[in-house]
ROLUMTOR-748200 format. One record per atom (N, C-alpha, C): x, y negated, z. Coordinates in pm, whole numbers, plus 50000, padded with zeros to 5 digits. Each point is the difference from the previous one (the first is absolute). Layout:
residues N
XYZ ...
END
This chain:
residues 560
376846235495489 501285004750056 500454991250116 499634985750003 500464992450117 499365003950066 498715002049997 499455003750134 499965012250064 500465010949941 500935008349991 501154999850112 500774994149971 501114996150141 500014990750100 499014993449995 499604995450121 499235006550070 499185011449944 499615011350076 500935007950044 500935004549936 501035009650052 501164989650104 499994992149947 501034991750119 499414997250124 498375001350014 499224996350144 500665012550050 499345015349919 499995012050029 501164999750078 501305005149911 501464999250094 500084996250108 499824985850026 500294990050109 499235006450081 498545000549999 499475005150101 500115014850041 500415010549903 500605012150031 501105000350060 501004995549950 501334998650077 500164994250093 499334989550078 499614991250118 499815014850098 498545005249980 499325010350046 501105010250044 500365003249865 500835017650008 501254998650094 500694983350025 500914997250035 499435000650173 499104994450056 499925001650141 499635012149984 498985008849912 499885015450075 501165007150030 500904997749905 501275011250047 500864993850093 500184987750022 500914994450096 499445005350142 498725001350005 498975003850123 500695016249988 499675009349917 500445014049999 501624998750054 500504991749938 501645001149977 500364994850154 499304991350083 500084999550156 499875010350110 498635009949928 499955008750073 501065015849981 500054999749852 500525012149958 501255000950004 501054984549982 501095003449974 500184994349825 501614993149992 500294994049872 499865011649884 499684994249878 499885008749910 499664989049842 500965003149869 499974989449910 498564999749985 499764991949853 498994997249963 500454995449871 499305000749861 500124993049936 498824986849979 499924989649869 499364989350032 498575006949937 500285011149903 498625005249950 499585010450118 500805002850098 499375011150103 499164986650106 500234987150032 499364989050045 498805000049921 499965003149898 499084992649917 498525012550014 500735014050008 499145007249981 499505004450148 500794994850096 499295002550158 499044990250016 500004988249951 499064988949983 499085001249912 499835007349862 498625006149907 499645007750072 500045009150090 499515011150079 499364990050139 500364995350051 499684992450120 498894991149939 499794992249883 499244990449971 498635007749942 499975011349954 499205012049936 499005003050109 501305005350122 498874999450123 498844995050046 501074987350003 499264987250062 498684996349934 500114997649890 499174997749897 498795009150061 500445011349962 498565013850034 499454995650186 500625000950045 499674992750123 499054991150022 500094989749943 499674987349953 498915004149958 499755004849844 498705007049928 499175005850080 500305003350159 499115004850066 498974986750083 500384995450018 499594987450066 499824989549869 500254997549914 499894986449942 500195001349854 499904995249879 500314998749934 501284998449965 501525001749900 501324996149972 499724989949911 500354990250011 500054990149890 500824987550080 499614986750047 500504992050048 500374996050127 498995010050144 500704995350094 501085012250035 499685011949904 500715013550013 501734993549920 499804989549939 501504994549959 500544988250070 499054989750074 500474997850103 500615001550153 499435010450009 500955007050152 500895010049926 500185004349874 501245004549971 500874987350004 499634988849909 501244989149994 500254996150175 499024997450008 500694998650208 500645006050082 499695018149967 501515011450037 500924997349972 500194999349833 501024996249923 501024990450064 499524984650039 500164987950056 500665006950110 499535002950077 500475001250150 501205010449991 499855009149947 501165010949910 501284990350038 499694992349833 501284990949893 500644993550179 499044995750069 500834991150131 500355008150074 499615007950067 500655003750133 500775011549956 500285004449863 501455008949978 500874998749848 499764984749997 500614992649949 501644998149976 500785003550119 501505002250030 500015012949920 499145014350040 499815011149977 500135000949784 498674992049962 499985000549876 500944996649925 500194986950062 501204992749907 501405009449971 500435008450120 501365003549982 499715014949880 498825005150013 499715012349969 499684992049818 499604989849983 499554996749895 501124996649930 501254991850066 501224995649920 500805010949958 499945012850103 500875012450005 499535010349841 498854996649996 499395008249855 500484989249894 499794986850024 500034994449851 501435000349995 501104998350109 501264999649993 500465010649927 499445011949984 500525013249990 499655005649840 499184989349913 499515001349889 500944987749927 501035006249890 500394990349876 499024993249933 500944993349948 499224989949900 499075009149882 500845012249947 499255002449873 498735010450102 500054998950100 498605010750089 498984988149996 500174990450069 499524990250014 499324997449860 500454997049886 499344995549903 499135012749940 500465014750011 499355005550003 498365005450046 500374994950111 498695005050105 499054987349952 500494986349997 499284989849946 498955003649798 500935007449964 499185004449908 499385012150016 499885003450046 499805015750023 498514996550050 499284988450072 499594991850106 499124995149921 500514993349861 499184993249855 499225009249981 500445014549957 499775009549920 498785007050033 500445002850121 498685002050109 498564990749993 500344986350027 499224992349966 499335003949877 500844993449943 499035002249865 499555015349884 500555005750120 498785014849951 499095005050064 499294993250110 499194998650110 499284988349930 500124990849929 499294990549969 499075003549867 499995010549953 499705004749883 500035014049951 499235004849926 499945017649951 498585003950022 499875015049994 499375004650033 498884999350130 498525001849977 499675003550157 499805012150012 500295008150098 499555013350049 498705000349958 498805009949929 499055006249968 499174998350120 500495006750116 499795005050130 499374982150086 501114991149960 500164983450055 498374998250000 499595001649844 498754997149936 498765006450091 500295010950023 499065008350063 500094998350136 500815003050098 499424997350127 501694993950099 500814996149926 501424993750036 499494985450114 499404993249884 499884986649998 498634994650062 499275008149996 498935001850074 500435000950171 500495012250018 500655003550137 500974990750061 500394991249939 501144991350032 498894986350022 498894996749947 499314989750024 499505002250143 499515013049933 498964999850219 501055000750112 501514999449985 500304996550088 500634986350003 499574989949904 500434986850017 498384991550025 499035007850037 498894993750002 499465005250117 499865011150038 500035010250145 500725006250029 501435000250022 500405014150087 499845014849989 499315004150063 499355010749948 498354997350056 499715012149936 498235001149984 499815018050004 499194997250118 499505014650026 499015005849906 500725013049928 499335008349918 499794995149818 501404992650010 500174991249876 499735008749857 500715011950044 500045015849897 498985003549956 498664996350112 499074999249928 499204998749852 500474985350030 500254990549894 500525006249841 500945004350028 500905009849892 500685005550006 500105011150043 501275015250063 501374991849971 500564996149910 501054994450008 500564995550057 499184984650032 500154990650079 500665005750195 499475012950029 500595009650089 501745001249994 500174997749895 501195010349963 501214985650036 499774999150145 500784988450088 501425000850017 500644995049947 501774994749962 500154987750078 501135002650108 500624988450075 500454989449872 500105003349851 500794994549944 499094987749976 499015004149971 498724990449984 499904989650131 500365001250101 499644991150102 501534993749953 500315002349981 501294991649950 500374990349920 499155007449888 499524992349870 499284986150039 499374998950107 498334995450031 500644989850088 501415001950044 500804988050129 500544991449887 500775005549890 500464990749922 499524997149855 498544997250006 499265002249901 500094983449973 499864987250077 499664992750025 498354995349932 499085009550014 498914996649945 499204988350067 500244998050138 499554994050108 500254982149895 500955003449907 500444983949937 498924994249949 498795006449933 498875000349934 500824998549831 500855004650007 500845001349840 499625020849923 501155003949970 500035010849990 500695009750099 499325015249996 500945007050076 500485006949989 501934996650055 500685002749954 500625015550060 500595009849897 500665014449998 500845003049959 501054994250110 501715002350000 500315010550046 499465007050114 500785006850079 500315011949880 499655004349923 500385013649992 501864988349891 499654994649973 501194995349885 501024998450116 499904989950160 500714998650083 500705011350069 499125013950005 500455010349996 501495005249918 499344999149872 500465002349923 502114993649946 499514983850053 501234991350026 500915009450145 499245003450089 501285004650116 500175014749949 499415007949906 500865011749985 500874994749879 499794990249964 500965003149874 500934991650040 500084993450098 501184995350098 500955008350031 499065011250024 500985012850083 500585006149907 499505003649876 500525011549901 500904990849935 500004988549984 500954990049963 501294998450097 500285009050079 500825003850120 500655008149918 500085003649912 500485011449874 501394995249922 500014985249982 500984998549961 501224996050091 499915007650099 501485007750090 500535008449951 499165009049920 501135009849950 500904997049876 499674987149994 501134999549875 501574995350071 499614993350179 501684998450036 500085014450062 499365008750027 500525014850061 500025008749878 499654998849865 500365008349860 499575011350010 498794999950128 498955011149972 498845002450043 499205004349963 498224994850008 500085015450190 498634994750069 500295005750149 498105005249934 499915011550082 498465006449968 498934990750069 500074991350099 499364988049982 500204991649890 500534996749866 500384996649918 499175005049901 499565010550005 499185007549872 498714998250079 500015002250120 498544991950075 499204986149916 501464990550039 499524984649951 499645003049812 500425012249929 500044995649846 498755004149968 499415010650075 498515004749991 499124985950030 500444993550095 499334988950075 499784987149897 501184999949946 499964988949870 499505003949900 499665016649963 499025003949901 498645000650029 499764999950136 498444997050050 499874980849970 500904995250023 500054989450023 499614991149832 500395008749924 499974992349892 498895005849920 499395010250013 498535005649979 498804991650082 500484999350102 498894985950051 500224988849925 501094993949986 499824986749972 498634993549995 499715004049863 498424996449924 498755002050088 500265005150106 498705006250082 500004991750134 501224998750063 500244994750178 499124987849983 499174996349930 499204988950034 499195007050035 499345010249972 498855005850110 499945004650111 499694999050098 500265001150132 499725018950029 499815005449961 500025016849981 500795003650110 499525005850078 500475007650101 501295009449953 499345008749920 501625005449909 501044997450001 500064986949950 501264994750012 500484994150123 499024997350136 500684996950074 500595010450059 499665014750030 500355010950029 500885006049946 500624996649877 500885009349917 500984988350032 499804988149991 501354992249998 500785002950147 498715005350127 500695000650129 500675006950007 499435013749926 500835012650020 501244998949981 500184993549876 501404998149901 500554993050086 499584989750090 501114992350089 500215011850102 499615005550087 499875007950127 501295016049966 499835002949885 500865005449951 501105000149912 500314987949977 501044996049966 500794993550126 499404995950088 500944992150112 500285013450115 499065010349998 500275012650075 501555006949917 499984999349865 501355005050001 501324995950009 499694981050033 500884994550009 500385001450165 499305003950067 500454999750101 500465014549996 499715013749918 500485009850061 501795003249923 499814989549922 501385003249879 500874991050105 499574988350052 501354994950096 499565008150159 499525010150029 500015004250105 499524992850090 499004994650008 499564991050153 499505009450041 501024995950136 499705007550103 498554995950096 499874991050023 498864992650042 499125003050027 498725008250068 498974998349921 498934989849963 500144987550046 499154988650023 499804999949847 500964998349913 499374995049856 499375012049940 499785015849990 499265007150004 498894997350077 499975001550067 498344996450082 499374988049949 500264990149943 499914988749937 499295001649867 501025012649973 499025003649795 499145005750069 499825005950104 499165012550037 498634987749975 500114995050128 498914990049985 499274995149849 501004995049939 499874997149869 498925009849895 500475011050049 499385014449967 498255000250010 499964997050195 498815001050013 499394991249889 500414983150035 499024991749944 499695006949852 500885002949932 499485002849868 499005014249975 499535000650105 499005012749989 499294989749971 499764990550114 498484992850021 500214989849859 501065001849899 499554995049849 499435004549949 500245015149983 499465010349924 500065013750042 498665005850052 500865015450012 500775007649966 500254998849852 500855006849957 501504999650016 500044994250090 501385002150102 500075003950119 498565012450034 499905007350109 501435004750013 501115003249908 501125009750051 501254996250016 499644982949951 500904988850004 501165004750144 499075004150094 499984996550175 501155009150013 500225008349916 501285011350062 501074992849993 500564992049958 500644993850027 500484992750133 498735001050095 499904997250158 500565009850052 500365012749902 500875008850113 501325002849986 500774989149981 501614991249988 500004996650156 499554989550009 499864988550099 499575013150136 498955006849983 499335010850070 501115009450081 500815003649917 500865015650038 501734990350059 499914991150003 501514989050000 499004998050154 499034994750017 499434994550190 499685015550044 499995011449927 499515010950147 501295006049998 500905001549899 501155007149970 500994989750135 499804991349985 500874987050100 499605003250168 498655004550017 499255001950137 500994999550085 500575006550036 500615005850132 501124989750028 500164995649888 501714988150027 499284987949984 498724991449953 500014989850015 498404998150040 499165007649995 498705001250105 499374989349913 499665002949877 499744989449918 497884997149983 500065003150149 498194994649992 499464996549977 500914983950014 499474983549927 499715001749866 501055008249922 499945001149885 499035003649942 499365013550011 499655010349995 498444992450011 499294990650102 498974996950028 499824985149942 501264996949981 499794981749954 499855004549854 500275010149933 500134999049812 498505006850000 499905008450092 498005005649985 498944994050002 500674989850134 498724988249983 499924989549888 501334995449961 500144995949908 499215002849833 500635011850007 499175012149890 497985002750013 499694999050117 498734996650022 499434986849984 500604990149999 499894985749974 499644999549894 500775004549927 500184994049851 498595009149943 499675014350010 499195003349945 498244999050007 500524993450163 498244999550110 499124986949916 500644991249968 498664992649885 499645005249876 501115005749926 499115009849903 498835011250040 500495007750088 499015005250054 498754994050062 500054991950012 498924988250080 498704995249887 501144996949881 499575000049902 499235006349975 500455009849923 499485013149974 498255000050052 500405005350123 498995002350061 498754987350003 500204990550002 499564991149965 499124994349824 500325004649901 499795000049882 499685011549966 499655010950035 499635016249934 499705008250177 500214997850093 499155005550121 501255019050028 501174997649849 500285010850045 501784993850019 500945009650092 501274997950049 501314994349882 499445010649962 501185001649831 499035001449837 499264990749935 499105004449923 500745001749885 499705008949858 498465007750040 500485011150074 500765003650087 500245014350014 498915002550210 499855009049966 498585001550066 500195010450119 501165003949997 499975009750073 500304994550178 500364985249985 499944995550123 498294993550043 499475002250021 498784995950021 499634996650166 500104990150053 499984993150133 499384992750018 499404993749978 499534987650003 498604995849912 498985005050118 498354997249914 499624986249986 500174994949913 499774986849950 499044998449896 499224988250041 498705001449892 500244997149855 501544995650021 500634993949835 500995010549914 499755009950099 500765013949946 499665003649812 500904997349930 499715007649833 499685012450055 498935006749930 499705010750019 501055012649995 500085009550047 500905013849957 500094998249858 498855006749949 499825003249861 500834993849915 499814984149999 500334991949909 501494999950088 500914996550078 501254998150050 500935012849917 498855019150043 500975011549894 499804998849850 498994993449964 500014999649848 501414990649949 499924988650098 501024990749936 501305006450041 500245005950063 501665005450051 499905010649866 499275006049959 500135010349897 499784994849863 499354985549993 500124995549844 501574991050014 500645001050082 501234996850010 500895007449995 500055010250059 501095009749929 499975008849871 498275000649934 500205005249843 500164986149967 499754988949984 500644990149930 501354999049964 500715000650143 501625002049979 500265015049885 499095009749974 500485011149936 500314995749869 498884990649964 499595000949886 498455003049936 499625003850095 498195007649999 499374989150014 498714998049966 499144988950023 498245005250055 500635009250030 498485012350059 500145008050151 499414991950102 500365004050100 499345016050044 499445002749896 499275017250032 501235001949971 500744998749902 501195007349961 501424996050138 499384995450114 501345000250118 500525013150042 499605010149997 500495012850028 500855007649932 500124995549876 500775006449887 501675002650049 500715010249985 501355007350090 500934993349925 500804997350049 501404994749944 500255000149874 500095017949949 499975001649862 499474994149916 498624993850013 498874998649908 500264985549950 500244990650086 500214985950034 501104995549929 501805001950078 500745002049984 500944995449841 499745013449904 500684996849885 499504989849936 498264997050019 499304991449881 501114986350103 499934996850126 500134987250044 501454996649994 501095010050015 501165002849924 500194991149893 499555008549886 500014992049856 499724988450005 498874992750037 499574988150024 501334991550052 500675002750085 500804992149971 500934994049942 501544989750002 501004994549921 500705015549957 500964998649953 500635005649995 501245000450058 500784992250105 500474994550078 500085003150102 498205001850052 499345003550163 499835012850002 499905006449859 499905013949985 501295004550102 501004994449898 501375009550072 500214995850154 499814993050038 500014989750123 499215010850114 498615003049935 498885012150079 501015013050034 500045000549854 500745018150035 500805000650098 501114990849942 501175000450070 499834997850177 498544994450018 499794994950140 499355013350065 499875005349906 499045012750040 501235008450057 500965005149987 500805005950062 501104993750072 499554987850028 501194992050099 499605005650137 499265002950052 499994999350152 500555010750029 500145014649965 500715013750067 501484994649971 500614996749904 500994993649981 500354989550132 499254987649977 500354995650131 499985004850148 499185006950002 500095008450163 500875005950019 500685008049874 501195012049998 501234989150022 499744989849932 501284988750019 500144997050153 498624995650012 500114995850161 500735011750115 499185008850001 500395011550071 501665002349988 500445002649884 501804997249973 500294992450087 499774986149998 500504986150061 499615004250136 499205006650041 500414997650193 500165006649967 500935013649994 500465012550009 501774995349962 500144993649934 501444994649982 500084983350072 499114995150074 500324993750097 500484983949909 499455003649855 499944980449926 499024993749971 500024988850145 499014992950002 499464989949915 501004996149925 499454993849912 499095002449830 500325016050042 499215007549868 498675004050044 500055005450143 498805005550082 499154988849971 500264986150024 499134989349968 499294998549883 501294997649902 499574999449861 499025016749978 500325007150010 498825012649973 498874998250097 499784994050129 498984995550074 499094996649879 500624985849964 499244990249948 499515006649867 500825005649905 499335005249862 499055010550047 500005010850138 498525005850023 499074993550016 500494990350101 498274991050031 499544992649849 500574997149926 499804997949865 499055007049951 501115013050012 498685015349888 499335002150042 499775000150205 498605002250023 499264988349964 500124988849960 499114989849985 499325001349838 501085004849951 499855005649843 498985007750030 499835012650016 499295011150015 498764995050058 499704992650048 498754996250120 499464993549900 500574990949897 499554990349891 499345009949887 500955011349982 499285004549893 498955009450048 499825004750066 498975009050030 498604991850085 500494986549986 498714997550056 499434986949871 500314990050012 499704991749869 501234992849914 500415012749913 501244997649916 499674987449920 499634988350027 500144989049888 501314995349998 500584990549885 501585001150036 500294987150026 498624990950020 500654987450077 499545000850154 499525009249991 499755005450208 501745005850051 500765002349914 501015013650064 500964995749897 500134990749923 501414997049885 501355002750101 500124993950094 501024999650092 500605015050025 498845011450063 500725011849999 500085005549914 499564997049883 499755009149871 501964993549960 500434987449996 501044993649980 501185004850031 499755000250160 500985006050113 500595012950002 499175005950001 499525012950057 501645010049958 499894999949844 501185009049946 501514990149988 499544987249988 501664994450004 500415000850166 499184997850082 500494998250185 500865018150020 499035006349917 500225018050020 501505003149981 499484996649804 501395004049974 501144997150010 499424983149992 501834987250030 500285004350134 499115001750044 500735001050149 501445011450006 499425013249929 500615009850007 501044997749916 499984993549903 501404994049921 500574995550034 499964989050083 500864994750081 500985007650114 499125011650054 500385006050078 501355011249935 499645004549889 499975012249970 501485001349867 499784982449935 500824999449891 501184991250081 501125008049940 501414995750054 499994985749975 501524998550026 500094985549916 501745006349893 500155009049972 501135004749927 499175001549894 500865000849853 500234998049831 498115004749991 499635011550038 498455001949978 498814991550079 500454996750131 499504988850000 499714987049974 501094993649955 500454986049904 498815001749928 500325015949908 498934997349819 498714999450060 499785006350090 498305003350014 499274982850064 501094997150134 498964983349960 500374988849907 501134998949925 500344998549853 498544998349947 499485013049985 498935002849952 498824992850010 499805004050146 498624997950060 499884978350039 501424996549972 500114986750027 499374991749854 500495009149829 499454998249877 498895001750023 499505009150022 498474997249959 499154991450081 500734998550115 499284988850087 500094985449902 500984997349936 500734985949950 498784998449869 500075017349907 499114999349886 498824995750070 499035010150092 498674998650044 499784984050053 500754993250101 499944991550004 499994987049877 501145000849930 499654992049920 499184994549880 499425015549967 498875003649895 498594992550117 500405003650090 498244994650126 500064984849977 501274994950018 500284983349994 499754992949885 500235006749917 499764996349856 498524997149948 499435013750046 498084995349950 499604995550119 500395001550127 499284987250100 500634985449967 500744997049960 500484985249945 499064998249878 499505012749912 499474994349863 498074998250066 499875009650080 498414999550064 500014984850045 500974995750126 499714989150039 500094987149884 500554997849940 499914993749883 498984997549867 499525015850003 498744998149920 499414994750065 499565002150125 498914997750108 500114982250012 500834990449996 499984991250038 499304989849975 499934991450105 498654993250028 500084988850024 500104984349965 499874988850129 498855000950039 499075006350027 498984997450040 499824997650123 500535009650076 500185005950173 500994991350083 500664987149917 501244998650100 499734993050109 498924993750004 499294992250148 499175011550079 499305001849941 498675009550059 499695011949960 500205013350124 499835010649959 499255004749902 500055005849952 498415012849952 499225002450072 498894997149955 499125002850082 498995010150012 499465007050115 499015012050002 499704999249892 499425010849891 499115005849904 498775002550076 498834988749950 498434998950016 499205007949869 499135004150016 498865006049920 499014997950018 498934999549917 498664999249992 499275004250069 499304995050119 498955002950110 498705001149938 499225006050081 498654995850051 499634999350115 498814994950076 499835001550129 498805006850044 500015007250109 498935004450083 499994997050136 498855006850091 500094986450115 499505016550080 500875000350117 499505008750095 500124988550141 498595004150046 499924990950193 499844985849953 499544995649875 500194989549921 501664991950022 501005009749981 501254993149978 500745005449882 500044992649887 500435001849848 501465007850005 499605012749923 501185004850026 500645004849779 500875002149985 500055001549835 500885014049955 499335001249920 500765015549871 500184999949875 501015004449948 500794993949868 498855000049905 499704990649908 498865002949897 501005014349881 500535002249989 500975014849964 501025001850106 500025014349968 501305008550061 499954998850137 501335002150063 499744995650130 500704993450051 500864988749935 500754987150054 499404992350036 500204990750120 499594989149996 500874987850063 501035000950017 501074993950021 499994991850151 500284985350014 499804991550113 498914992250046 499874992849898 498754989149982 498775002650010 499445012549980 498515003450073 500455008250140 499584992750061 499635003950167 499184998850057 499135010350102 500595013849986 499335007349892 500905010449987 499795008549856 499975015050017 499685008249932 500035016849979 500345006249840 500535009549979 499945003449857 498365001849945 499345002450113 498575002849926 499144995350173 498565001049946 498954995650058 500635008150187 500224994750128 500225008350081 498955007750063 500355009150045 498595011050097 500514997550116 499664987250037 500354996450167 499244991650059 499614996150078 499264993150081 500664985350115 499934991750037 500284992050110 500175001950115 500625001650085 500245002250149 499534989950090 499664985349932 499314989850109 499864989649882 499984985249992 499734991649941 500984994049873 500995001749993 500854995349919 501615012950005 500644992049947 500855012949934 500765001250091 500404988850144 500875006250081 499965010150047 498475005550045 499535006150052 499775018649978 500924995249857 500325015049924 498965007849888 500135015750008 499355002649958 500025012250019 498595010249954 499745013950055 499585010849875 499745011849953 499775002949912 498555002150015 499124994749849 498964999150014 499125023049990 499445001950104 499415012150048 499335003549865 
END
């Protein structure tokens, strides 16, 4: 656990250093606009993500990839130093004593559920693996080769791989998804405002979903799982989108800002291809503005921007599997001798979406909605059941809401119904393509409270029938909540450990053997198909690939 927050205290410092000149740079060109200290924090995880992948192209991330961060950093802390300081006293000034001691535990908690639990299944299989080759190479052409997985390239992982400190010759360490995890629950911890306004705001039921994702990880955020870095983004990106549309910012700079936010979290996980509608806030506020403020700069500085952030994943990409966006195949550009074959790139996009069904037979990928459907239904909680349905008819609802709202000219509902569509379409895109429910928990979550609260809010007075109804809906929040608090206080307690309080948990290793292709020893689990950190390099099984030149920088090709 100590080492634990001295990882997350580098993290911060050097995020908030970062996030703090990127927007002061935007905020010169664009024009003043707030910020909070977790919106610093998260313009600086996005900027350092980059960099990192950048970096992975040219060099390995490990030690001099953290020394010219600490030397940005450095030069940062000095030359806008006047800048930080006033912006730094103005936040802590603005937080009481009982916030303050709050956030300080809140800070522990984090820690030490990142220091311990569960590892992701997935960690075992090709997480931790993928996170090594880029603390040992960068990237490596035609790595997928190697093991289709290993393809399946997440900015989150180059992330993982900057603050791994493996370069220590100690262990390596996997905070980010828990550090993640600490700045949303920063934010949803923004919740207890409504007890001096004496009433919860539909960003408010945002943050309570967020603290129920939040406390279902606990046991897990030590694995670095892409999942969770993607679901925790979402949950920030849309919870701070309704905070800006419930106080009306007019602005659009801090929209274009999540927008961004948006992109990067594609290049976590695809499955926030629909994340991006949300870019059309920020979008319809600069062309709708055209004629009165000729907003060009805008318009071309947030695109390039938006191309920035996504052009090393793609680089990536192309780089480790020979295709744009893998496995999906239909972009095909680029004849490279390290290209995964077709075959094998559509097999794996299709043992990925019957996986998410529930099916474990990819002859069986064709099977119609009907067929699939009820069995994968049942399979789930009973919880997510109602959560599905109910998500299943949120979106005509929300469009009909929306459509109302510009037609009666209230902008602040038009928003809120914006945001619960781009939701359901994100819902809908999840289930019909690989319904697993830690790919899509977020819209499966969202989907019917953004729908319907929204419309409650809108819709229910505040006279004698309105009183009873959030009366109501405020009880069962108080019951649900406190029944959740109760067995996550008794889980963490069973669970407890001194074991972890210096030194993380560490990767889950398994039983190797070795084989030698180009005579360079490569290993596969002696069972199953884990093989955790410690054998490098590795495959779930014997690979069908070949060498591209003498040693492993040099990549690899599929063997003919």
């Amino acid at each position: 656990m100590l080492s634990v927050c001295l990882v997350f205290l580098y993290v911060w410092l050097c995020a908030y250093l970062v996030g703090f000149a990127v927007l002061s740079g935007i905020r010169y060109v664009y024009g003043s606009f707030m910020v909070k200290a977790d919106g610093y924090v998260m313009a600086g995880l996005v900027t350092v993500t980059v960099y990192a992948q950048f970096f992975s192209l040219f060099h390995k991330v490990g030690l001099v990839a953290n020394l010219l961060l600490a030397a940005v950093c450095a030069v940062i802390a000095v030359v806008l130093r006047r800048q930080l300081k006033e912006e730094i006293l103005r936040q802590y000034g603005a937080l009481g004593r009982g916030r303050r001691i709050f956030y300080l535990l809140l800070f522990l908690l984090m820690a030490y559920g990142t220091s311990r639990g569960i590892i992701h299944y997935d960690t075992g299989l090709y997480h931790a693996q993928s996170i090594r080759w880029i603390e040992e190479y960068g990237v490596v052409k035609g790595l997928g080769n190697l093991h289709c997985r290993l393809a399946y390239n997440s900015s989150s992982f180059a992330l993982s791989a900057l603050y791994s400190f493996g370069f220590l010759g100690g262990q390596s360490f996997h905070c980010m998804a828990g550090f993640l995890a600490l700045v949303l629950a920063k934010v949803c911890g923004e919740i207890g405002g409504a007890w001096g306004r004496r009433k919860l705001l539909l960003p408010d039921f945002a943050r309570l979903m967020g603290i129920y994702y939040l406390l279902m990880i606990f046991d897990e955020m030590v694995s670095p799982a892409s999942d969770y870095f993607m679901v925790l983004t979402v949950f920030y990106i849309i919870i701070r989108y309704l905070d800006l549309a419930v106080k009306q910012e007019n602005s659009w700079i801090p929209y274009g800002l999540l927008a961004l936010l948006c992109v990067f979290t594609v290049s976590v996980k695809l499955s926030a291809a629909f994340i991006v509608l949300f870019a059309l806030k920020p979008a319809a506020m600069l062309l709708c503005n055209w004629r009165k403020k000729k907003n060009g700069k805008g318009i071309a500085g947030f695109l390039g921007m938006g191309f920035l952030i996504v052009l090393p994943f793609l680089i990536r990409n192309v780089w480790i599997s020979g295709w744009l966006v893998y496995p999906f195949t239909a972009l095909d550009v680029f004849p490279v001798d390290w290209k995964i074959p077709e075959g094998i790139a559509a097999y794996d996009a299709k043992e990925i979406q019957v996986w998410g069904r529930g099916i474990y037979d990819v002859a069986a990928y064709g099977r119609a909605f009907g067929e699939w459907f009820p069995a994968w239904l049942g399979s789930q909680s009973g919880v997510d059941r109602l959560f599905i349905l109910a998500g299943g008819i949120a979106l005509p609802v929300a469009a009909a809401g929306f459509a109302v709202a510009v037609w009666k000219k209230n902008g602040v509902q038009r928003d809120v119904m914006f945001a619960a569509a781009a939701v359901d379409v994100s819902f809908l895109f999840w289930l019909f393509s690989a319904p697993l429910i830690r790919y899509g928990c977020v819209y499966v979550w969202l989907a019917a409270p953004l729908t319907f609260g929204g419309l409650a809010f809108w819709l229910v007075g505040s006279g004698k029938a309105g009183r009873v109804f959030w009366r109501f809906v405020y009880a069962a929040v108080f019951l649900a909540g406190g029944y959740k608090a109760v067995m996550f206080g008794k889980e963490v307690a069973a669970g407890y450990s001194p074991e972890y309080f210096v030194w993380q948990k560490d990767y889950e290793n398994f039983g190797a053997q070795a084989y030698e292709v180009g005579g360079i020893t490569f290993y596969c689990p002696v069972e199953g198909d884990r093989i955790g950190y410690e054998a490098f390099p590795s495959s779930p099984a014997r690979a069908d690939m070949e060498l591209r030149g003498d040693g492993l920088e040099d990549g690899f090709r599929y063997k003919q």
